[in-house]
N, C-alpha and C positions, 0 to 999 in steps of 0.2 A: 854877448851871452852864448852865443853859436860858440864861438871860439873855446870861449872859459871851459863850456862842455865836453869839448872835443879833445880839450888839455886834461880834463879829471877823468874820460874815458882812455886817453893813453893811459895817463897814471895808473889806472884799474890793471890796463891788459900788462903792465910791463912790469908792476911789481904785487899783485893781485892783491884781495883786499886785505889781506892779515899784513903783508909786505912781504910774504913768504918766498916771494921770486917766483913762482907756479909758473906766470905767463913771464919769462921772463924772455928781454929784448931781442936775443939771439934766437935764434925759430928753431935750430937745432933744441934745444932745454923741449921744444912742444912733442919732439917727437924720442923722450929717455923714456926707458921703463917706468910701465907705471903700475906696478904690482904694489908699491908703498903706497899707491892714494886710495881714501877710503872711499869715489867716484866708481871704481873697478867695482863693484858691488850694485850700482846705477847699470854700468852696461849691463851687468848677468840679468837682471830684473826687466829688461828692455821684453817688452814678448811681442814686437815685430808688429803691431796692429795697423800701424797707418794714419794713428789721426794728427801726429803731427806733422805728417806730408800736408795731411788737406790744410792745416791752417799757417804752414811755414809761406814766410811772403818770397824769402828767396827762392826756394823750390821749385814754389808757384810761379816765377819766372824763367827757370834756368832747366826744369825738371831732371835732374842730375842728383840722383840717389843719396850724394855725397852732399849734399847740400841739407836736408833735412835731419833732425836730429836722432831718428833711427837708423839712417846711414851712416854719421859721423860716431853711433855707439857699436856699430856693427864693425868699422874699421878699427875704432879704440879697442873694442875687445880681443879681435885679432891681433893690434898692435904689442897687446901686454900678455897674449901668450906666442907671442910671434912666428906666428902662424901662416902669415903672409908675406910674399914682397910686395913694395909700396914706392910709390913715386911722390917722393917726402913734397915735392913743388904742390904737386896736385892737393895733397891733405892738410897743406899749410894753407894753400888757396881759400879751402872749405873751411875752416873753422874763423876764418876769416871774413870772410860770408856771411856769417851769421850776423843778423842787426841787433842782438840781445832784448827781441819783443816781448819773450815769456808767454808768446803765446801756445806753445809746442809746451809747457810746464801744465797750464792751465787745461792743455784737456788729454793730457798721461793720463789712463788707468790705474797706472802701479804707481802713481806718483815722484816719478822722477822726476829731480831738480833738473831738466836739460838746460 
């Protein structure tokens, strides 16, 4: 069952859920412009509050900015006005990271999908 899981969750990350390629295998594709995704609209709406720090599990172990989901919107949104240099290893780590709990979803303000 473990297994099965773990097979339908690559399948998710490496061809995402329409089959669009989004996550697609190569980790270069995670870090292209992302000014055509309609997400870029999720980071502007982020307003920095904190409460998915308190309830992200990763975070909560690692406490590395980059790890909670107003970090990883704070780099994406730099990413897609490229505004920043970045050390592509580090923010492939991070989005990696994430366990997909949806608990960082469930208590957004502005309701962003994180």
């Amino acid at each position: 069952m473990i297994k099965e899981n773990l097979k339908n969750l690559k399948d998710l990350i490496t061809t995402g859920p329409s089959g669009s390629g989004l996550f697609a295998p190569d980790q270069e594709n995670l870090l292209e412009p992302i000014t055509n995704l309609k997400v870029e609209d999720d980071f502007e709406r982020c307003i920095q509050c904190g409460y998915c720090r308190q309830v992200c599990r990763v975070y909560n172990s690692t406490f590395n900015e980059m790890d909670c989901a107003s970090g990883r919107n704070r780099i994406m949104k730099s990413l897609s006005s490229r505004n920043i240099d970045f050390d592509k290893e580090k923010i492939i780590d991070s989005i990696y990271r994430c366990m997909l709990c949806g608990n960082c979803h469930e208590v957004c303000p502005v309701g962003i999908d994180t």
